[in-house]
N, C-alpha and C positions, 0 to 999 in steps of 0.2 A: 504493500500500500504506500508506504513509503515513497518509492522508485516512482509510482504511478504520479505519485503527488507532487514529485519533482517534474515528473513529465509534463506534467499538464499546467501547473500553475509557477515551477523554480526559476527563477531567473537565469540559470547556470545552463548555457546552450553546450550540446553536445550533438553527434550526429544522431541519436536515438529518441531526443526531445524536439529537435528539426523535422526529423522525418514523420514524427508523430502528430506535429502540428501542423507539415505541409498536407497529409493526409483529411488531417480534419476542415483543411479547410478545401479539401479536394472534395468532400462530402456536402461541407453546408453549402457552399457557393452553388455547387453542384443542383441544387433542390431548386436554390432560385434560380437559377439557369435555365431548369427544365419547365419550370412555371412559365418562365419565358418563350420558349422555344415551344410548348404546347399552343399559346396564341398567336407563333405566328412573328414575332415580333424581331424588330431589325437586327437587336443584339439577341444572341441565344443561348445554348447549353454550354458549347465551349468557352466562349465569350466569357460568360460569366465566372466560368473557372479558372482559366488564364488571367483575369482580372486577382482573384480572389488569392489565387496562388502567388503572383508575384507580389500583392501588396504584403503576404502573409513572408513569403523571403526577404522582403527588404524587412520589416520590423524584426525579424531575426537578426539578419546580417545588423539593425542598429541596437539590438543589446551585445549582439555577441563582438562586434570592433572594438567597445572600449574597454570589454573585459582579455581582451589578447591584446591591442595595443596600446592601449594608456592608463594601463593598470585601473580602471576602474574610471578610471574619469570621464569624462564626457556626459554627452547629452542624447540621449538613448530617439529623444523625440524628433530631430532633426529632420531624418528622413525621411519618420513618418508625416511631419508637416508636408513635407515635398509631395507626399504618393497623394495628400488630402487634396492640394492644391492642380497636382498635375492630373488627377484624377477628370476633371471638368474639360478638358480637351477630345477625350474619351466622350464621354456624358452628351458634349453637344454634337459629337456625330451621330449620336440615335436620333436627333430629330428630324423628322421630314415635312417640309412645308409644302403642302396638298393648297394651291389657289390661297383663301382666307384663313385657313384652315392648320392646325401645327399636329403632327402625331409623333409618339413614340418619349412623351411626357415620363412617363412611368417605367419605360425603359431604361430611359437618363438616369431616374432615379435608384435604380435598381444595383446599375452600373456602380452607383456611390454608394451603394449598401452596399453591395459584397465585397468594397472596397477596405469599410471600415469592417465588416467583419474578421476578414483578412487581417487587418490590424490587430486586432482584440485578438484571435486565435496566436496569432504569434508572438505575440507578447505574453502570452500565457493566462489570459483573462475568459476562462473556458467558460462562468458561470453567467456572465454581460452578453456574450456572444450567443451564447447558445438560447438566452434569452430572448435576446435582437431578434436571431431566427425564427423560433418558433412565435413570436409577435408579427416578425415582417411576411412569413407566410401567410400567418391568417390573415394579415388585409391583405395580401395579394386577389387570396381566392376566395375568401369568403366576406370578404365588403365588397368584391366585383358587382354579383348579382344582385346586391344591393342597394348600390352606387345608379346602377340601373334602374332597379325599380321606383326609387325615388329621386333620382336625378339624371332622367333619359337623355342619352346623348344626344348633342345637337349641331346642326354643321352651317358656318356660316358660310354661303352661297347668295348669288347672284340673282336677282330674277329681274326679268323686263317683259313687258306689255305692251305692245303697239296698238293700238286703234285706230282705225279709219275718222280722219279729221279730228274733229275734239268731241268727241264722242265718251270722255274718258270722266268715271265714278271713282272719285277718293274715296269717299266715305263706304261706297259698297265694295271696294277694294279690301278696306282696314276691316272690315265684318269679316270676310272670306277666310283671308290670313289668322286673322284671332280666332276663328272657328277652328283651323285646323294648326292650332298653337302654333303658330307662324309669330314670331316675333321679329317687329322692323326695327333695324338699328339706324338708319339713314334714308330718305325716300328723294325724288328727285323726278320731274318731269321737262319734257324739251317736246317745242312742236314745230315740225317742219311744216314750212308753206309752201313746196313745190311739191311732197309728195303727198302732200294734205294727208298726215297721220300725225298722231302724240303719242312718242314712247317715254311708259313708267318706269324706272330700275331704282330698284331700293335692294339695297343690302339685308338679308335678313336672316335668321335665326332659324332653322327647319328643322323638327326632327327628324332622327334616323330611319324612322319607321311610319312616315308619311304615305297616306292614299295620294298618289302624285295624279293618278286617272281620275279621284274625285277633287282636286285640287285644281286642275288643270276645266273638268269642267263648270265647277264653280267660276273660274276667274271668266269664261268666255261668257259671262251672264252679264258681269258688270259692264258692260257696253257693246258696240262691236268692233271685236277682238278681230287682229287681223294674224300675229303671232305671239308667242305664249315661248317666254324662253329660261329657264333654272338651269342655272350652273355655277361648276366656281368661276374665282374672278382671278384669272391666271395673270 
């Protein structure tokens, strides 16, 4: 028990306390990796290991330098500032900007978790860490569906309305949209005199899970509609 307790929590790096912790964090990393890599997601299972493992090598490599070359002295934390800091270079290549739209939020984040777990496992901080983990899983997976049901995704997208001359109903507009939780962030009308039409484009708020065929004929009600266009705003 002894040996284990050195393993797992002693300051005193040897090759059987390295390898015991590169391992573990070969495992936790490992879980949220895979949580990733099951949805799909820009960074994934190896990703998150290779993250996990290197930051878990350097906070080794920064207790075990000062105790081989400056008898003891030093600042064990050093490095580890650098892996917290360099860390976000990583972090902001999971995002993808889709038109208005930013994805892979929670990937970034994830990126910085298994970063600091990696820390905590190599530095010998088994009981923080393994804590972190089984916290940071459950919101992974089980605030998702929940995250959903009370806070349905939603994608900011583009939409424009042309009508034939000025033909064109604000107010039966804003009904349509708030009927099918359509929220406007920006709204904006221009009317051409040569092709005698008025196009509506308002940035707005959609969600995921929109009737777009009963949306689309709602909106040809409000006037006469000559085309009907949603999308992002590349």
């Amino acid at each position: 028990m002894e040996w284990l307790a050195a393993v797992l929590e002693g300051p005193d790096i040897d090759f059987g306390t390295a390898f015991a912790r590169l391992v573990a964090s070969l495992l936790a990393c490992g879980l949220v990796g895979l949580e990733r890599e099951m949805r799909r997601q820009t960074a994934g299972w190896r990703t998150h290991i290779i993250i996990g493992l290197g930051a878990t090598l350097l906070m080794i490599l920064s207790i075990w330098l000062p105790q081989t070359i400056s008898g003891g002295e030093g600042d064990p934390g050093r490095i580890a500032a650098q892996v917290v800091s360099g860390i976000g270079f990583l972090g902001a290549g999971a995002f993808i900007k889709v038109g208005n739209n930013m994805k892979g939020l929670t990937t970034a984040a994830t990126i910085w978790f298994v970063a600091g777990l990696g820390l905590a496992i190599g530095a010998g901080m088994w009981i923080p860490a393994g804590a972190a983990l089984i916290i940071g899983l459950l919101v992974l997976i089980l605030l998702d569906p929940v995250e959903k049901r009370w806070f349905p995704s939603e994608r900011l997208k583009l939409l424009q309305i042309w009508y034939e001359g000025g033909s064109l109903d604000r107010q039966a507009v804003h009904a349509v949209l708030g009927g099918f939780g359509i929220k406007i962030q920006t709204m904006d009308a221009s009317l051409s005199v040569r092709k005698k039409e008025t196009r509506l484009s308002a940035l707005v708020k959609v969600p995921v899970a929109i009737d777009l065929d009963g949306l689309f004929g709602a909106l040809q009600k409000t006037g006469k509609v000559a085309k009907v266009r949603l999308h992002e705003n590349y």
